[in-house]
Every structure is written in structure tokens, then in C-alpha cells.
C-alpha positions in Angstrom: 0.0 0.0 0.0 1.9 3.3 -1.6 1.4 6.8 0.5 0.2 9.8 -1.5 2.8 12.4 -1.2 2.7 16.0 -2.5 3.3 16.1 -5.9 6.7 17.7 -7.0 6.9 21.4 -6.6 4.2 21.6 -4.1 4.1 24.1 -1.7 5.3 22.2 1.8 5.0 25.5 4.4 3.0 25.3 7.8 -0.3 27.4 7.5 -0.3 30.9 8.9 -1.2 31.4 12.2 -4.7 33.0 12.8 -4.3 36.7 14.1 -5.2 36.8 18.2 -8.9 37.6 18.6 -9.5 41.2 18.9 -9.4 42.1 22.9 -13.4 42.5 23.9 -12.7 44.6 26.8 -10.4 46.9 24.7 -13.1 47.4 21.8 -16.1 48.1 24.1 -13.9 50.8 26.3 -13.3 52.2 22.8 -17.1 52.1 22.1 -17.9 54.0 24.8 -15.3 56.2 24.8 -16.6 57.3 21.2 -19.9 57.2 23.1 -19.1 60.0 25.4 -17.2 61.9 23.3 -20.9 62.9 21.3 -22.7 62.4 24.2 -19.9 65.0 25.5 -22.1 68.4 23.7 -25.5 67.5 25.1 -24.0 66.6 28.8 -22.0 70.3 28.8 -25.7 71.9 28.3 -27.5 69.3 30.1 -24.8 70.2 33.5 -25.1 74.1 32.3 -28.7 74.8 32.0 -30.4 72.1 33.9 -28.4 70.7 36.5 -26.8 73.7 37.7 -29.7 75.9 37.9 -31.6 73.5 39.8 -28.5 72.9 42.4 -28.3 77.0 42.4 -32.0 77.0 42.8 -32.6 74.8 45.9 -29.4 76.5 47.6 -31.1 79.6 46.7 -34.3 78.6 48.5 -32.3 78.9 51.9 -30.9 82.6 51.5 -32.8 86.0 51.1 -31.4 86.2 47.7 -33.4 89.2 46.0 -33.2 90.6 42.9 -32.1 94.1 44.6 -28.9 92.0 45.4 -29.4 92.8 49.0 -29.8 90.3 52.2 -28.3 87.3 50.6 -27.1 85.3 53.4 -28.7 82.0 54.5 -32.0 81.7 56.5 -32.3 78.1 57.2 -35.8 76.4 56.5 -37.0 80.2 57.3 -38.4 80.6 53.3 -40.0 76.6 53.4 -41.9 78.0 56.7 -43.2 81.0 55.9 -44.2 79.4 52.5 -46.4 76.4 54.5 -48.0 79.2 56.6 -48.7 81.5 53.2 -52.7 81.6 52.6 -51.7 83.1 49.5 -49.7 80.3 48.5 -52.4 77.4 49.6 -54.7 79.7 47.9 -53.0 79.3 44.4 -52.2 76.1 44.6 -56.1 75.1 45.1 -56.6 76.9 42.0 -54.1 75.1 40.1 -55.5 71.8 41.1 -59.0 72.7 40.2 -57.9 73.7 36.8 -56.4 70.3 36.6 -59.5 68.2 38.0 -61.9 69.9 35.6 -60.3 70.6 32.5 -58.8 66.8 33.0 -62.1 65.2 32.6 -63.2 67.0 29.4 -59.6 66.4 27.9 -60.2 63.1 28.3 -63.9 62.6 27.3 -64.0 64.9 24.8 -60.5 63.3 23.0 -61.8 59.9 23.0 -65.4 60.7 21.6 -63.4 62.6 18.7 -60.9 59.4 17.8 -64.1 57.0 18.1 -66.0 59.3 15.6 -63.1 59.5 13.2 -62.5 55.6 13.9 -65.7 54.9 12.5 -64.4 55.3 9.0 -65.7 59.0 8.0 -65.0 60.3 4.6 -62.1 62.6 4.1 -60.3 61.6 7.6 -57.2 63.4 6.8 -59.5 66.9 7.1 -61.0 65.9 10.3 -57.6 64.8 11.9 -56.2 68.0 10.7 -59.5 69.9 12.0 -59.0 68.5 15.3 -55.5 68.4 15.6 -54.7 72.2 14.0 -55.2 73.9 17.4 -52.4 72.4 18.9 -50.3 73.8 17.1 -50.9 77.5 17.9 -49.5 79.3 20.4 -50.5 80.3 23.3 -50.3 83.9 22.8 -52.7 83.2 20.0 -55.1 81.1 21.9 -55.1 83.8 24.8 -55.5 86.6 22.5 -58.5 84.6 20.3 -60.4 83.9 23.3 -60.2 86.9 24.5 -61.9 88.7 21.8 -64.3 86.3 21.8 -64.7 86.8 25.6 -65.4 90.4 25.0 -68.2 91.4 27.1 -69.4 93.8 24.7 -67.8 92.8 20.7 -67.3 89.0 21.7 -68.8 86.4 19.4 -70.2 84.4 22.2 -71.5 87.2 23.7 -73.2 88.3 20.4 -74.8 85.0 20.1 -76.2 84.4 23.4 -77.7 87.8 23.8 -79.5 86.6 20.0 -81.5 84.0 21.6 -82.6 86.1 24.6 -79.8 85.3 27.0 -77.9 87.9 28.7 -74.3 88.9 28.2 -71.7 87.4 30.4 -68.3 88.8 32.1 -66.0 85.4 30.9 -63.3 86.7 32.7 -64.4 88.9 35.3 -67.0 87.3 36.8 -65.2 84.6 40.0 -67.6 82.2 39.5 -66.8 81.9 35.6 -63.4 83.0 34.8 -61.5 79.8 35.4 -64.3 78.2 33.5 -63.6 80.0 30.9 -60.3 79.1 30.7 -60.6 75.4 31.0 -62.8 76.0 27.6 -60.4 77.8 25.8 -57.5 74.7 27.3 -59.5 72.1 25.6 -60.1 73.6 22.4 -56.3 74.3 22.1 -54.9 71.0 22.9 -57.3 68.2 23.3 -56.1 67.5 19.4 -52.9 65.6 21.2 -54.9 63.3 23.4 -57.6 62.5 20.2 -54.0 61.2 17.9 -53.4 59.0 20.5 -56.6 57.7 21.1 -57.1 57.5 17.0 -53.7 55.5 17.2 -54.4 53.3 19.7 -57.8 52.7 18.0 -56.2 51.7 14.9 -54.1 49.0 16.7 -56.7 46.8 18.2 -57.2 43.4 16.0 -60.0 43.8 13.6 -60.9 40.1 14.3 -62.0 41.1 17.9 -64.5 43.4 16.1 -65.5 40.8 13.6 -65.8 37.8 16.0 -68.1 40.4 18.2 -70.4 40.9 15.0 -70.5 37.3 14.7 -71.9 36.9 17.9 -74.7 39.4 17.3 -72.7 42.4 19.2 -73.9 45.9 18.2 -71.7 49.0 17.6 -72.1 50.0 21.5 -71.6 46.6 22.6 -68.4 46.8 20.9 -67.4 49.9 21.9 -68.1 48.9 25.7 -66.8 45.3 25.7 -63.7 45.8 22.8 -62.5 49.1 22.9 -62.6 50.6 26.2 -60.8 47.8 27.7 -57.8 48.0 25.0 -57.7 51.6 25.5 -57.1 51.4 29.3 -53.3 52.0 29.0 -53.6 54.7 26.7 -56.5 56.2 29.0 -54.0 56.0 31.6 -51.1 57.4 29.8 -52.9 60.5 28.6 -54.6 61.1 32.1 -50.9 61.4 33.5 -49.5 63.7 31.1 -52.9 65.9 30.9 -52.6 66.0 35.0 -48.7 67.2 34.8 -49.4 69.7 32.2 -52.3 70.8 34.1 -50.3 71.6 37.5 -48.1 73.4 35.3 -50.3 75.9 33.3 -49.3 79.5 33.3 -49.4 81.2 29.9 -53.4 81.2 29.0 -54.0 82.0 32.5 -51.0 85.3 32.6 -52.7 86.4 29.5 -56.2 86.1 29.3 -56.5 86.8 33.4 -53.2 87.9 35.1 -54.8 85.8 38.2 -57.8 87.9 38.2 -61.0 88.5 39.1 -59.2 88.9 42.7 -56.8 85.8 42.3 -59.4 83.3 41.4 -57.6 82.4 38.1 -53.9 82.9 40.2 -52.1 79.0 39.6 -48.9 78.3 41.8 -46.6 78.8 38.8 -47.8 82.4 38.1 -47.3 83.0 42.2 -43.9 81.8 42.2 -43.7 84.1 39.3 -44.8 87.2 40.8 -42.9 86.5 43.9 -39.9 86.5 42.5 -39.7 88.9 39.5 -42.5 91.4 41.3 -41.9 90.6 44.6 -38.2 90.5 43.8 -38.0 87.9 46.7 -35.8 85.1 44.5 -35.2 83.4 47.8 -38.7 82.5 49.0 -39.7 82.2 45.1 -37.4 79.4 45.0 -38.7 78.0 48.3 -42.2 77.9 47.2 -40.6 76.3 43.8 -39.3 73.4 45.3 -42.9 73.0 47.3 -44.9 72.7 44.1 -41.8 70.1 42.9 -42.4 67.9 45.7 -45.8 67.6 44.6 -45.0 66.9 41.0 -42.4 64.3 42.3 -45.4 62.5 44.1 -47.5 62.9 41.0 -44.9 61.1 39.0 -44.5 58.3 41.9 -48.2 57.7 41.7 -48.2 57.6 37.6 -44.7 55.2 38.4 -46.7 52.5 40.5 -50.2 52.6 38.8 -48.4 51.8 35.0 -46.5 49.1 37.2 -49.5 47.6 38.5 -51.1 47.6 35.4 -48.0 46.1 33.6 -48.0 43.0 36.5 
């Protein structure tokens, strides 16, 4: 039995060795050293214009700091206490969470009856999304100013049209009993358009076979609606209650410009107090005090929205 051996000529040489395996622990310090590096222009601003202010802002809360630049040396809790014992302060917080209660609800309603109605497969959708969702995009300044006008006692539209079916005319905005009201109309108008996209989307994403296996069943449209589509919109419902409650403790501009806080501070929200305390009051101290008060709150706001969505997700 002969033994094949390389024909004459043939290269006889030992393989090359395989290069070393790239070092992992060297290539993923150099991903994230490329990492920081253009994470490097957002942190500068993110450290400059955030974080620092709010660091300044909660030392500043201890001191007297004014905008006169006099009495700037530390107080202690002296700010946080007179701002818990401030009826003024209490005062403009209860407004801002009776804004949020009742302009929540109809934010809400009013969003979800909107997407159900352009669910329902009405012709030319693309003009009623853009009817309903057009508002949003205006500015407040042009919202304030709009409803103003047609607030007018005197010149406004709605004004004009109640006194044409025998109703008389009513002070929007000066009357204490209606001015926040007011408001709250004006709020929805301008940005219930966000909460009806998301409703619309979420609307668009539930299975059609739920729909048609509830038709098979002899299911009417209500029926449907009750039984199918409330239940798949319940993390959207919850999602869009957060955010509208958040927004709502934060409002200031509509209320600055259609109000200024008036009729004798019944439209006054906690943001527009810190406001004037600081820049009219020129008290940047206590401003900053009462600042971190109304955070608190938003902190336990967010906590709340944290454990519902994780309770909901279990």
C-alpha cells in the first residue's frame, strides 16, 4: 500500500497562524469612549442649563437672595416655613388643582369621543384629523388673545350670540364664579387635538378580528365599543390622564394672558405665584422655596403615575 505524497513542486509550508482575537474589553472601552465623546455636547448643556440651575435653585431657596442684590445670606428652613403658613400660597395652589380636576375630565372625554367618531371610518379623515389636531399647534399667545376677543363682554362672538337668543351677556373673565371656567374652555379647544392622535392611534391597533368575531356573535356597535375598545384603550386612557394632570399643575401662559390671576386671584395658579414673587416681589429666595414646594408635589405625582403603569403592567 503506496502513500500519497505532494506532488513535486508543491508548496510544503505550515499554515499561517490565525491573528489573536480582537481584545473585547479593549473594543467596548473604545465604544464607549466614542460614546461620550458625542454624548460629550449634550451633557455640557444638560450640566449648564439644567443641573446647575436646579442645584443653584434649591441653595437659593435657603438665603434671602433678592433681585435688589441685598440680604443674601442664608436663613435656614426660614423661606419653606413661611411658604407652609402662606394663605396666599395654599390659595394658588387650590386653584391650580381645580384647573387640573376639571379641565382633565373634558380632555379626556371629549379626545376619546373625537378618535371614536373618526374611527368609525368617515370620509375625508385626513381633514377631520387635521380639524382636530390644527389647534395644537398655535401658540399660546394666539389662543389667549382669540379667546379673549371672543370673551369680550361687549364685541365677543359668544357674547353676540347668546344675547341673540334672549340670553344675557356674560363677564368670561371677570366674573369669580366663571373666569377659570372659561379658561378650562379655551385649554381644551387648544390641545385636546394631542390626546384625540393618541386615542385615534391606539384605535387603529386593536385586531379587527376582535371586532368581527363580536359581530358574529350578534354584538352591536355600543356593545363593541363597551366590551372591545374601552378595555384595550385602558393604557392609553392611563397614559394620557398622567400627562394631561402634569401639564395641568403646570399651566401659566393662557392664564397670565387672558387673566393675570384675576378676578381677585381666582384664576392665580402656583406657577404664576412663584412668578410674581420672585420677579414682582423681587424675593428670588422665597420664590425658589415655594418652587421646590410645588416640585415635591409633581415628584409624588410622578411616583403615583410610576406605580399605577407598574401595576397595570404586572
Amino acid at each position: 500500500m503506496s502513500i500519497a505524497t505532494a506532488p513535486e513542486g508543491a508548496d510544503r509550508r505550515a499554515p499561517a497562524p490565525a491573528p489573536p482575537p480582537a481584545n473585547p474589553l479593549r473594543r467596548t472601552r473604545g465604544n464607549n469612549l466614542a460614546g461620550w465623546a458625542f454624548s460629550a455636547p449634550f451633557l455640557v448643556f444638560f450640566l449648564a442649563f439644567l443641573i446647575g440651575p436646579l442645584v443653584y435653585g434649591f441653595y437659593m431657596s435657603f438665603t434671602g437672595k433678592s433681585l435688589t442684590g441685598a440680604n443674601d445670606e442664608l436663613l435656614g428652613l426660614a423661606n419653606y416655613t413661611e411658604a407652609f403658613g402662606d394663605p396666599d400660597m395654599w390659595h394658588s395652589l387650590g386653584n391650580t388643582l381645580y384647573f387640573t380636576v376639571i379641565s382633565t375630565v373634558p380632555l379626556v372625554i371629549i379626545a376619546l369621543a373625537l378618535a371614536a367618531l373618526v374611527n368609525m371610518g368617515l370620509p375625508a379623515q385626513w381633514l377631520w384629523r387635521l380639524s382636530f389636531f390644527s389647534p395644537y399647534l398655535l401658540a399660546s399667545t394666539v389662543v389667549s388673545l382669540f379667546f379673549s376677543w371672543m370673551y369680550n363682554p361687549q364685541l365677543g362672538l359668544i357674547n353676540d350670540i347668546l344675547s341673540k337668543v334672549g340670553i344675557a351677556p356674560v363677564a368670561w373673565l371677570n366674573d369669580p364664579n366663571i373666569a377659570m371656567w372659561a379658561i378650562v374652555i379655551a385649554t381644551v379647544w387648544w390641545t385636546v387635538g394631542f390626546n384625540f392622535l393618541l386615542y385615534l392611534a391606539a384605535m387603529q391597533n386593536i385586531p379587527q378580528q376582535h371586532y368581527e368575531a363580536a359581530a358574529l356573535d350578534g354584538a352591536g356597535g355600543w356593545r363593541q365599543f363597551f366590551s372591545i375598545t374601552l378595555p384595550q384603550l385602558g393604557p392609553t386612557t392611563v397614559l394620557i390622564v398622567i400627562l394631561q394632570i402634569l401639564a395641568s399643575l403646570k399651566i401659566f401662559d393662557q392664564v397670565y394672558q387672558m387673566t393675570a390671576g384675576g378676578p381677585a386671584g381666582t384664576t392665580r395658579t402656583i406657577v404664576q405665584y412663584i412668578f410674581e414673587s420672585g420677579f414682582t416681589g423681587y424675593r428670588l429666595g422665597y420664590s425658589a422655596a415655594i418652587s421646590y414646594v410645588f416640585f415635591a408635589l409633581i415628584v409624588l405625582v410622578s411616583i403615583g403615575q410610576f406605580f399605577i403603569t407598574r401595576r397595570r403592567s404586572v
